[in-house]
N, C-alpha and C positions, 0 to 999 in steps of 0.2 A: 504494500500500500504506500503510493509516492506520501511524502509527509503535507505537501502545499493540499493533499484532494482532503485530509485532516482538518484540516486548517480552516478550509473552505467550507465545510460542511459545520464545524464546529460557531464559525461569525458568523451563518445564515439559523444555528438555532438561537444561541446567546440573545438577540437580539426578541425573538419571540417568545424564548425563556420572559426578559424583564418584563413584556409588555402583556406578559400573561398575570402574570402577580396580582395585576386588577381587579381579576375575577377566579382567580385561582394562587394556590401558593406552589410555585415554581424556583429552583433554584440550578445556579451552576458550581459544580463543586470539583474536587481533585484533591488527590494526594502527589507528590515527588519523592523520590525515595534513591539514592544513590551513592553509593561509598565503594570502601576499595575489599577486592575480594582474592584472596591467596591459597593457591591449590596444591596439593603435592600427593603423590601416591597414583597420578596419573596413567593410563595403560595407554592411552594416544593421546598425539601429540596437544598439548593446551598452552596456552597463556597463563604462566603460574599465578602470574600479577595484573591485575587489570582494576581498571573502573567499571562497575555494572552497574544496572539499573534494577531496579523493585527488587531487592535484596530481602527487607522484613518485611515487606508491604509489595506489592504490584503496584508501579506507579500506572495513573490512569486520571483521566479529565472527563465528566460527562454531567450529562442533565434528567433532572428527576423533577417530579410535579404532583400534587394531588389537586384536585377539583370536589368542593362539596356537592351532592348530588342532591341531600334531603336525608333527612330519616336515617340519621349515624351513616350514611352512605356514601362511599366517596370514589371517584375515578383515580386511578393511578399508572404513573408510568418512569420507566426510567433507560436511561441511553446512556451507554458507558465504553469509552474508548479506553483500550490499554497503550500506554505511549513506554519507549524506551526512551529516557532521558538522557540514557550517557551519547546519545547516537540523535535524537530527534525522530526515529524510525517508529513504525507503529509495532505492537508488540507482537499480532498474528498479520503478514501477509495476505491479503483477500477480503480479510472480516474487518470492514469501518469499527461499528462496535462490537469490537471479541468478546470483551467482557461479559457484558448483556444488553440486553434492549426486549424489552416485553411490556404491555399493557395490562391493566386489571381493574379489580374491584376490589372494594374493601370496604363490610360491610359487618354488620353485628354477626354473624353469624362464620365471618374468617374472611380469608383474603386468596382470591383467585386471580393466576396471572399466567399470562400466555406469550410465548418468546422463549428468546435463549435465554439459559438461568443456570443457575447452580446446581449441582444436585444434592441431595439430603446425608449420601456419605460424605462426602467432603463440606459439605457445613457442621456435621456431629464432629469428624475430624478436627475443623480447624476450629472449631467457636467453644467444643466442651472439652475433648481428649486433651490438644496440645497446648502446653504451656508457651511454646514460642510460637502459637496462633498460624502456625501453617508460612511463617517468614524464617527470615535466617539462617544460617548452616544447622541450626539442630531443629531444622521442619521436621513436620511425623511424616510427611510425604515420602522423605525420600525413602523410609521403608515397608511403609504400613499401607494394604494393597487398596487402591481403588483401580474405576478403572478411566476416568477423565474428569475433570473440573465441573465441566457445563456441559450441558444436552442442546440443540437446537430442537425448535418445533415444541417443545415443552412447555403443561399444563399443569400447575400446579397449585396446592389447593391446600393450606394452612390453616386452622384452627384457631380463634383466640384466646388466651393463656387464661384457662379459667380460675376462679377462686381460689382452687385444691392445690394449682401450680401445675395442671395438667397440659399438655398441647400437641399436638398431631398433625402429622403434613403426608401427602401422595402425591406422587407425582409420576406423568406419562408422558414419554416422549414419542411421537409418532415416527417410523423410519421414514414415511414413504418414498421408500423404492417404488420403480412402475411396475415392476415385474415380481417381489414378493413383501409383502406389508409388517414380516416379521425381521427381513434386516434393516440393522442398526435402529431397530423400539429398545426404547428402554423404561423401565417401570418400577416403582419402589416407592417403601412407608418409610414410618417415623414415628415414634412414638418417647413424648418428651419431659422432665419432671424440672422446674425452675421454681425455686422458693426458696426467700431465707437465704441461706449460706449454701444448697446443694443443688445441683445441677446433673441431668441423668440427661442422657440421649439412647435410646436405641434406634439402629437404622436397619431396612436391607432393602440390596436393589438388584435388579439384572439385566446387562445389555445384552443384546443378540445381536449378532455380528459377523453373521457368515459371508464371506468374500466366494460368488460362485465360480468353478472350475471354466477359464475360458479354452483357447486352444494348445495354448502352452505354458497354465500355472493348474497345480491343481485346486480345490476347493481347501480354503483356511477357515475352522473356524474360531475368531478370537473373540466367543462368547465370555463374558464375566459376570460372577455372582459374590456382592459384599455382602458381610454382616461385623456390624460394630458394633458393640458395646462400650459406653464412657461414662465419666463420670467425673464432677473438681467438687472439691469442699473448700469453702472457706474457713478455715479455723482462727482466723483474725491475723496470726501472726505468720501467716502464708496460706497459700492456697496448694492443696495435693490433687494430682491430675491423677487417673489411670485409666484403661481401655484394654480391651480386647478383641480380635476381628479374626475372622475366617474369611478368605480368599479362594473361588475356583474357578477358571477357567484361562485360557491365555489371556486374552483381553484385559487381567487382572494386573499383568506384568509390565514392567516399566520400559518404555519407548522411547525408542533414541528419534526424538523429533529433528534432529539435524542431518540426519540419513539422510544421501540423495533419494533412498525408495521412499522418505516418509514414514509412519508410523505404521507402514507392512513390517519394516524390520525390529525385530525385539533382542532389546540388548541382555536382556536376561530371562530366556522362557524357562516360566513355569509355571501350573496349571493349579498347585493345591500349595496354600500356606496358612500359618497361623501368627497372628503378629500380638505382640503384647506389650506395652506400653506402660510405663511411672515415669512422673517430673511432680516438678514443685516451683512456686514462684513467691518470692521473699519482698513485698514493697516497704520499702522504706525512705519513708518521704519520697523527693521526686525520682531515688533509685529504687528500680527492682530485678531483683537478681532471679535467674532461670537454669532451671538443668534438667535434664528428662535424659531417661535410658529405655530405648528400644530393641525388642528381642524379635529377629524375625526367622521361624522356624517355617523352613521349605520341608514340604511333605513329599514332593514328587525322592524320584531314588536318586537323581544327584545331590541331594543333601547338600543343597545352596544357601546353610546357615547363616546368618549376619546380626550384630549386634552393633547398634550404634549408641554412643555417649557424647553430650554436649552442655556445655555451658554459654551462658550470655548474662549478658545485666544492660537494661536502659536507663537512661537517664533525660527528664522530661524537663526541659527549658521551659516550654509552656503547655496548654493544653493540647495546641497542634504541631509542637515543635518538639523531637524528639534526637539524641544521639543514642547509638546501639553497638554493640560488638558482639560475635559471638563466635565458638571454637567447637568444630564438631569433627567425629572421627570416628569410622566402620571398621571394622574387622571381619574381611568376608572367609570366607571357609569354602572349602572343596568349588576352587574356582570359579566363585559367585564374584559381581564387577560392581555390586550398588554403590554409588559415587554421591557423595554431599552437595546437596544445591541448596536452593532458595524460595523463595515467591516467586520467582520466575524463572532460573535457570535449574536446568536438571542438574549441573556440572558435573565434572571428569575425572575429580581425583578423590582417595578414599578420606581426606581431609583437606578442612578449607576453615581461613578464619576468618571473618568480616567484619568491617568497622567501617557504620556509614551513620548517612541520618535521612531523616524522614520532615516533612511539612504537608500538615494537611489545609487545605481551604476551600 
């Protein structure tokens, strides 16, 4: 995606963002997020040193709105571009807003919304399990199986957080292929406990994903099926995370997105795992210190065991100004390659330490 068609697109909403305010509440908002990132334990060739972009955060710029409709009813919407800052470049190729972009309702009864969105493993992941919220070198990503961020074509359908602290999401993503309505659907619950000091998520989902046999590949299929369980307490004087998940099918396994093939090629197949999860996070005043240790047990017979261990602490200038560091490091076993990334990048090598900051507005 050239960066000026960005840009372009971005001045023609801005402008009907503000002038919408009058009769609705619209806003434009973003995060920047970029610091220096240092790799070592790599199997191909990398950049040991470099500056990158959405490190603890995804940097990204976009626009979101609600509309009162009557009767607790309101319209909603939101459009969300991911930007690379260290570059000006957009963060997916092809997709204006990668992030998301979907419309809804939200209404007494929950909040329905339709577009590209998140899915519910990777929100129970980043919002209840991980202490480093899905950023930095000690993400639960880089071990703990899902099988993609976002779904396009996605329906989805949220509950509001009752009295008891209960709440519930489903969600369906439609494949449509012309030719079979089962590849690439995907569909999956939630089922959620928020009150007080403890926080529960249970998720599961499954994509379908069969690649059909043309005249000279044969038929792949990298279906995947999550199940997580999470959980953080606040105990006042830190917060304790833990989780656990079941992973099966290829689809489940981590993809080397900078392949010339694309995400046909998997840099680490395997069909059956168990991941398990403890961190902790210590605030104190504008610092809070973070560490999580990740155990990821491969079921298949190459016994592609890995454990990862990381620390970080930020330090918060203001409410939207933030500095951060953080030190993460895998140990794979019987020729397993899982490599420490970020919010954004997968990256290369079995350790990486990062020190950046972040600004949100």
């Amino acid at each position: 995606m050239k960066p000026n068609l960005l840009v372009t697109a971005l001045s023609l909403i801005a402008p009907l963002a503000a002038g919408a305010q009058e009769s609705s509440s619209a806003e434009v908002y973003g995060l920047l997020d970029a610091g220096v990132v240092v790799e070592q334990g790599c199997k191909t060739d990398c950049a040991r040193t470099r500056v990158d972009s959405g490190i603890a955060s995804g940097s990204h710029i976009g626009v979101r709105g609600r509309e009162q409709l009557g009767g607790g009813t309101s319209a909603v919407y939101t459009l969300e571009a991911g930007v690379l800052n260290d570059t000006g470049a957009s963060e997916q190729s092809g997709k204006l807003f990668n992030r998301q972009a979907y419309v809804g309702i939200d209404g007494p009864m929950g909040l329905v919304t339709m577009g590209r969105q998140y899915n519910l493993v990777y929100e129970t992941l980043t919002d209840v399990a991980d202490p480093f919220h899905g950023g930095m070198a000690g993400a639960a990503s880089n071990l703990v199986g899902y099988t993609t961020k976002r779904y396009d074509n996605a329906v989805k359908y949220k509950t509001k957080r009752a009295r008891s602290g209960l709440i519930g999401a489903v969600q369906y993503s439609f494949g449509e292929s012309p030719f079979n309505s089962k590849v690439n659907r995907a569909y999956g619950g939630s089922l959620g406990y928020d009150k007080g000091p403890i926080k529960i998520g249970i998720t599961h989902q499954r994509k379908d994903n069969l690649l059909d046999a043309t005249g000279t590949t044969p038929a792949v299929d990298q279906s995947a099926r999550n199940t997580l369980v999470a959980a953080n307490v606040d105990f006042g004087r830190f917060i304790g995370y833990a989780a656990y998940g079941q992973s099966r099918g290829e689809g489940s396994s981590h993809w080397d997105m900078s392949n010339p093939y694309g995400a046909v090629a998997q840099t680490l197949p395997t069909d059956k795992s168990r991941d398990a999860l403890f961190g902790v996070a210590v605030p104190m005043g504008a610092t809070t210190l973070l560490a999580s240790f990740i155990r990821k047990d491969d079921r298949t017979m190459l016994d592609r065991d890995a454990d990862q261990i990381a620390i970080g602490a930020s330090y918060a200038l203001s409410r939207r100004t933030d500095f951060y560091a953080s030190l993460a490091k895998i140990k794979n076993r019987n020729g397993g390659a899982y490599t420490v990334g970020n919010a954004t990048s997968q990256g290369r090598g079995d350790k990486a330490l990062n020190v950046g900051m972040r600004h949100a507005f």
